[in-house]
C-alpha positions in Angstrom: 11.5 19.7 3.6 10.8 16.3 5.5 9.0 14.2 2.9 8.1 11.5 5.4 4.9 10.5 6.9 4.1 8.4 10.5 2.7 4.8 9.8 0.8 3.5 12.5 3.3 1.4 13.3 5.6 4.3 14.5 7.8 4.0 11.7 8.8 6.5 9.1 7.9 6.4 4.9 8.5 8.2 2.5 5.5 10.3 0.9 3.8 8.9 -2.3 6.7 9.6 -4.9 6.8 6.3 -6.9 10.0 6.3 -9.2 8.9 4.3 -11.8 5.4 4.1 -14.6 6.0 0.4 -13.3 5.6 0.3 -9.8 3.0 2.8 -9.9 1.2 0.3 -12.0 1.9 -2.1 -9.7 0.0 0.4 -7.2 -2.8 1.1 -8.8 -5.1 3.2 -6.9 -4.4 2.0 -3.8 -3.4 5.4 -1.6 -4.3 5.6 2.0 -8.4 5.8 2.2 -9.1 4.1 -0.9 -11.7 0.3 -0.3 -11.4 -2.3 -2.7 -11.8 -5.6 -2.5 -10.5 -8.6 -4.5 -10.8 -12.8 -4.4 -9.1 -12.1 -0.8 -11.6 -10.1 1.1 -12.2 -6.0 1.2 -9.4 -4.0 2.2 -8.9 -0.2 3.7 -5.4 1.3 2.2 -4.2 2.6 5.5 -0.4 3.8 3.9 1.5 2.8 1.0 5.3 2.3 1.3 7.2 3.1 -1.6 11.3 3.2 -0.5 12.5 -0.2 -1.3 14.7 -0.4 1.8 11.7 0.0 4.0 9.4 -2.4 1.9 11.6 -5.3 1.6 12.0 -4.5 5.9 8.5 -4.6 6.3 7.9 -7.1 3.6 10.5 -9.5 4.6 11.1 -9.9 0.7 14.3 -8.9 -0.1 12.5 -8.3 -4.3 10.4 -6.0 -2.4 9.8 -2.6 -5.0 7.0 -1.1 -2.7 4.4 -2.0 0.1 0.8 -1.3 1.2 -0.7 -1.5 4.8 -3.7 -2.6 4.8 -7.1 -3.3 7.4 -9.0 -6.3 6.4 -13.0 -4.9 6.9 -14.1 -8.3 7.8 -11.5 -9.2 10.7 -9.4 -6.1 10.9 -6.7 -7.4 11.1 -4.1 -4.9 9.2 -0.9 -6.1 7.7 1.7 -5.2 4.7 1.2 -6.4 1.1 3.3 -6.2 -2.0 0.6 -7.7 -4.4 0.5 -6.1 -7.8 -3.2 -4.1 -8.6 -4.7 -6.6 -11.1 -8.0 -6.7 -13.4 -9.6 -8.8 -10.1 -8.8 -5.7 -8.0 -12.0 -3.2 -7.9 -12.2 0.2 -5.9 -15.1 0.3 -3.9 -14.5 4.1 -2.3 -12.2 6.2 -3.8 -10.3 9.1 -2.3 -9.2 12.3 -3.4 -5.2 12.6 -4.0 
């Protein structure tokens, strides 16, 4: 069974399978649909990377555990982030799973 999903970018990830309690942690409950907004600005979860060989590609982080694309709702600009879910974080719109 192919466990891999199209980013917009074109390339391939893995599905949601997070390995570890830590890195899902690390997620939070950022999956693709979710808003939340932080000290940074509000954010759209567009995908979430979670095969370290493609997140420390995208990343450019060789550390790199996992990754999430995100739109910026002010600019929409959309990039990758590997910034840990903290107690600043809130979830505006949450999706199903």
């Amino acid at each position: 069974m192919d466990r891999s999903t199209e980013t917009l970018r074109g390339t391939r990830q893995a599905s949601l399978d997070v390995s570890t309690p830590t890195i899902t942690a690390q997620i939070g409950p950022r999956i693709p649909g979710t808003v939340y907004d932080n000290a940074s600005g509000v954010f759209r979860v567009l995908s979430v990377v979670t095969d370290p060989s493609e997140a420390r590609r995208v990343l450019r982080r060789n550390a790199a555990r996992f990754a999430v694309l995100i739109e910026d709702l002010h600019t929409r600009d959309r990039h990758y982030t590997g910034a840990t879910w903290t107690g600043s974080d809130r979830v505006l719109k949450a999706v199903a799973a």
